[in-house]
One Martini backbone bead per residue (centre of mass of N, CA, C, O) as a GRO file, in nm:
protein
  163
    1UNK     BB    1  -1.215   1.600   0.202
    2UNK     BB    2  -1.081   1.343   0.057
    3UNK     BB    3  -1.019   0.997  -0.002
    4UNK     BB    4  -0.749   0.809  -0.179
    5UNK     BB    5  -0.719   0.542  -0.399
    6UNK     BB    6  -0.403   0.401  -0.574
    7UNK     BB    7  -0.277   0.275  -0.840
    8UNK     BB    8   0.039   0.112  -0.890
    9UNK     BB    9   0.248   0.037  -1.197
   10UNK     BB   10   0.479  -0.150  -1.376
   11UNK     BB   11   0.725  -0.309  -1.664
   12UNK     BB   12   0.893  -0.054  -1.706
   13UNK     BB   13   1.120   0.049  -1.550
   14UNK     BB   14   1.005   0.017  -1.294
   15UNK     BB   15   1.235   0.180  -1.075
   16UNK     BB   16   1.192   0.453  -1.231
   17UNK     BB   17   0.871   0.474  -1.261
   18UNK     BB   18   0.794   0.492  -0.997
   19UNK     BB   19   0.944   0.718  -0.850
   20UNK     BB   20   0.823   0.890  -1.021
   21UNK     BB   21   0.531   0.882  -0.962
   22UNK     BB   22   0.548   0.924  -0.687
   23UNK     BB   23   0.683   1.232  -0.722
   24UNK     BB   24   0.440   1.318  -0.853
   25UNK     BB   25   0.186   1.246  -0.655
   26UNK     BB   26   0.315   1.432  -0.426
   27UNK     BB   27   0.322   1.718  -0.604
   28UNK     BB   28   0.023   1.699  -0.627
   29UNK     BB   29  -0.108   1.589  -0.353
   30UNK     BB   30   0.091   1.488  -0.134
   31UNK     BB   31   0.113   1.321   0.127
   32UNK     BB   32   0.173   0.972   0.107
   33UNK     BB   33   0.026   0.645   0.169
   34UNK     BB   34   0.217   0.337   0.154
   35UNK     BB   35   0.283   0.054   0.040
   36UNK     BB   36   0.430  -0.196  -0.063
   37UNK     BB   37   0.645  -0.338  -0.291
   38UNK     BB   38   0.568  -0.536  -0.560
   39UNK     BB   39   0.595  -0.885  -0.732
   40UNK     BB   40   0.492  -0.944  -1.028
   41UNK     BB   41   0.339  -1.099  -1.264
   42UNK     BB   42   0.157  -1.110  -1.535
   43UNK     BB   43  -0.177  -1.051  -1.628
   44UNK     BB   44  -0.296  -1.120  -1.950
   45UNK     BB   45   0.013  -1.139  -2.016
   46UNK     BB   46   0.295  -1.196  -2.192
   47UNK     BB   47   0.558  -1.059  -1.957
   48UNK     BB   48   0.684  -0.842  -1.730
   49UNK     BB   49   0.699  -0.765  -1.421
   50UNK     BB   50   0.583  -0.603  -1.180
   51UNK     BB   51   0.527  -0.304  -0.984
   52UNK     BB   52   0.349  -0.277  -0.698
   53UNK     BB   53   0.081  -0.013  -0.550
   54UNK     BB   54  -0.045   0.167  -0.263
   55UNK     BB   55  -0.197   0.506  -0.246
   56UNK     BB   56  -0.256   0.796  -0.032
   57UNK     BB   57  -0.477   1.080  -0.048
   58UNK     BB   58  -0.592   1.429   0.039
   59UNK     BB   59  -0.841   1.581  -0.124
   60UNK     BB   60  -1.022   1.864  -0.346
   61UNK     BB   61  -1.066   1.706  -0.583
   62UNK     BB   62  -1.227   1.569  -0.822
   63UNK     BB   63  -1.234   1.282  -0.969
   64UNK     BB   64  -1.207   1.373  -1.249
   65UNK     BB   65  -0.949   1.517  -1.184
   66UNK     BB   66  -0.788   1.270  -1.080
   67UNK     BB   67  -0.788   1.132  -1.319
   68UNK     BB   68  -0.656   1.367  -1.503
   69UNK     BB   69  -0.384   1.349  -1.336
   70UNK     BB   70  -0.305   1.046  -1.377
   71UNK     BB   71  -0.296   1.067  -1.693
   72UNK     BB   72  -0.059   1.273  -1.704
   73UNK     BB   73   0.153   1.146  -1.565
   74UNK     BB   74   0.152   0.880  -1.760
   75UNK     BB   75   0.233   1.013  -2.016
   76UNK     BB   76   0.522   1.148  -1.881
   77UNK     BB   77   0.585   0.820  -1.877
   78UNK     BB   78   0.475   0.691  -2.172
   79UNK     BB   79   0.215   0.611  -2.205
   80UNK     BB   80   0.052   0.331  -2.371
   81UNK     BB   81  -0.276   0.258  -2.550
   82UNK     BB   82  -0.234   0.046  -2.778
   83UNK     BB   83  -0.213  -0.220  -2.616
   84UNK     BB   84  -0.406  -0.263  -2.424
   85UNK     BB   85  -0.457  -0.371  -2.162
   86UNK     BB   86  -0.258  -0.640  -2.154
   87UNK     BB   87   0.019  -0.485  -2.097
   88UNK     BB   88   0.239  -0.308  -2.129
   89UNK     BB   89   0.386  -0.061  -1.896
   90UNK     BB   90   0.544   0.209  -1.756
   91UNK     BB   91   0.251   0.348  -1.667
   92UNK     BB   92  -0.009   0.272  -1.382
   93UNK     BB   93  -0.316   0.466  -1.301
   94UNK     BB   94  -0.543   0.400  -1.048
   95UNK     BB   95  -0.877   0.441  -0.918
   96UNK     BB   96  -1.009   0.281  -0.663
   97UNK     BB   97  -1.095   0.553  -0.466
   98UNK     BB   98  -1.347   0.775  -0.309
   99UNK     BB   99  -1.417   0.718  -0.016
  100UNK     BB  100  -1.768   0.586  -0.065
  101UNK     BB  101  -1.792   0.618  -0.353
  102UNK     BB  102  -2.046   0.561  -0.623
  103UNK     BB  103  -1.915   0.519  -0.983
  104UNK     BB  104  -2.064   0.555  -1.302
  105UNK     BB  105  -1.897   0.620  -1.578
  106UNK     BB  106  -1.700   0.729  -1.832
  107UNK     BB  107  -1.408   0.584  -1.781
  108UNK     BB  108  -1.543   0.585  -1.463
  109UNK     BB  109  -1.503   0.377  -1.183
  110UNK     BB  110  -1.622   0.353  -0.870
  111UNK     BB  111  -1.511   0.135  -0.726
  112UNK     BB  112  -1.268  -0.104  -0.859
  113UNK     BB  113  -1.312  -0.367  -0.946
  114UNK     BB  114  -1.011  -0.472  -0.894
  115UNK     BB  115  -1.010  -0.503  -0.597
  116UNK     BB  116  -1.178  -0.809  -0.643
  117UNK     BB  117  -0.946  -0.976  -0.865
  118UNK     BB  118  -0.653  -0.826  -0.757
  119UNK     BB  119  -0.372  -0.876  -0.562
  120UNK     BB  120  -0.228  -0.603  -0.654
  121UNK     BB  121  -0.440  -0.452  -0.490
  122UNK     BB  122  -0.570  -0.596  -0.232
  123UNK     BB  123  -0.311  -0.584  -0.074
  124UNK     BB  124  -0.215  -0.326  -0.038
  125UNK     BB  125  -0.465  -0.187   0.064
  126UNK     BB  126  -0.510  -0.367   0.306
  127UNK     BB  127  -0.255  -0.234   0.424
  128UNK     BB  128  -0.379   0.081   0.435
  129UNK     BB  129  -0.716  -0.014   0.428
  130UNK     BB  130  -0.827  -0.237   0.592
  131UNK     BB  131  -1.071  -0.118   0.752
  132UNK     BB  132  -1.209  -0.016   0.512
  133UNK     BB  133  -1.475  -0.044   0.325
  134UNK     BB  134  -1.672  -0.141   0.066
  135UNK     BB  135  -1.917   0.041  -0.043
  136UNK     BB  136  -2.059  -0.222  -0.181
  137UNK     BB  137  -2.034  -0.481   0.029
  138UNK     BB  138  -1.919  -0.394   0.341
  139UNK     BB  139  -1.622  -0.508   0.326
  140UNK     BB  140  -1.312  -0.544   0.430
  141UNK     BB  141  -1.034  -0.536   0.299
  142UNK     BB  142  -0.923  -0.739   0.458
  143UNK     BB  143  -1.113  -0.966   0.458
  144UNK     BB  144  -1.077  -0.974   0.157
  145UNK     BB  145  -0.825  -1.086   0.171
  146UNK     BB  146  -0.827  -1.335   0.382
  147UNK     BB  147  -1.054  -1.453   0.106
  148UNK     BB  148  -0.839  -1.481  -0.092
  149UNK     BB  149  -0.719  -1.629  -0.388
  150UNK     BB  150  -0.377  -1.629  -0.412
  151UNK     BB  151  -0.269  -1.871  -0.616
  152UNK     BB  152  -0.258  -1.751  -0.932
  153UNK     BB  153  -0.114  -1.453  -0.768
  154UNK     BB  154   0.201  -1.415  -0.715
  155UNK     BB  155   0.357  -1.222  -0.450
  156UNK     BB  156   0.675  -1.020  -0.368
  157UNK     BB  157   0.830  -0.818  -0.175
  158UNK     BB  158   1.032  -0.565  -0.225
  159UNK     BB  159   1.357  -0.512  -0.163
  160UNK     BB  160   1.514  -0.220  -0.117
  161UNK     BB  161   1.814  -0.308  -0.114
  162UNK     BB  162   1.807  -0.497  -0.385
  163UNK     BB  163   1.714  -0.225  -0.632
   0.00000   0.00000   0.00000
C-alpha cells in the first residue's frame, strides 16, 4: 500500500469544483487526508484566484494508474488542456508524492516539481505531511515551508463557514 498526495485547485466554480473533487477522489480512493483550503491569485498568468489544497490517500494502485484516475476525474469535471499550463481551470489534480518513489517518466514527475516553487502545493503539503522528508532533497516539507519565501505567493486560508 503506497501514500500519495494529490493537489487539488480550481479557478472555475472553485467552491463546486473543488467539492465535487474531494467526493470524486474519496469514492476512487477512499477515505482523505486534507489541508486546508486556501485561496491563491493565479500564478503565471491574469486569472481568478484559484482554491487549493492537498489530500493523502492510500492506494494499491501503480502511479501511473493514479495518474490516469486523476486524469479521468479532471475530464468529468469539464478540465480543458487547450490553454495551456497558465490558465483557467474547472479542476487541477496533480500528483506529488507517491510514497518516496522518484520517478522521471513522459507525461509523470514524481516528487513533482512544483513542490519546492509554489507556496500553494508547498504550504498544504507541509500542513498534512510536514514530517516526511522530500525524497530527493531530504528535507522536511515543514522545514521546506518554514525556509519558502512566499512573499510574492499570498495566500489565505479560506473559511468555511462564509463559503
Amino acid at each position: 500500500m503506497a501514500r500519495v498526495y494529490v493537489s487539488v485547485g480550481s479557478n472555475i466554480d472553485r467552491e463546486r469544483n473543488v467539492e465535487t473533487a474531494l467526493q470524486s477522489l474519496a469514492r476512487e480512493f477512499g477515505e482523505l487526508q486534507q489541508s486546508r483550503i486556501y485561496e491563491t491569485a493565479a500564478v503565471g498568468f491574469e486569472g481568478a484566484p484559484f482554491y487549493n489544497l492537498v489530500v493523502g490517500f492510500d492506494t494499491t494502485l501503480s502511479p501511473q494508474q493514479v495518474a490516469e484516475t486523476l486524469r479521468r476525474i479532471e475530464e468529468r469535471q469539464g478540465r480543458s488542456r487547450s490553454g495551456g499550463k497558465f490558465s483557467d481551470r474547472s479542476m487541477d489534480l496533480d500528483l506529488l508524492l507517491y510514497d518516496d518513489l522518484v520517478l522521471d517518466e513522459a507525461g509523470l514527475k514524481i516528487p513533482r516539481p512544483e513542490i519546492a516553487h509554489y507556496a500553494f502545493v508547498l504550504r498544504p503539503l507541509a500542513e498534512i505531511a510536514g514530517e516526511l522528508r522530500h525524497p530527493q532533497t531530504g528535507f522536511s516539507f515543514a522545514a521546506m515551508w518554514d525556509a519558502f519565501d512566499a512573499s510574492a505567493q499570498p495566500m489565505w486560508p479560506v473559511d468555511k463557514t462564509n463559503t
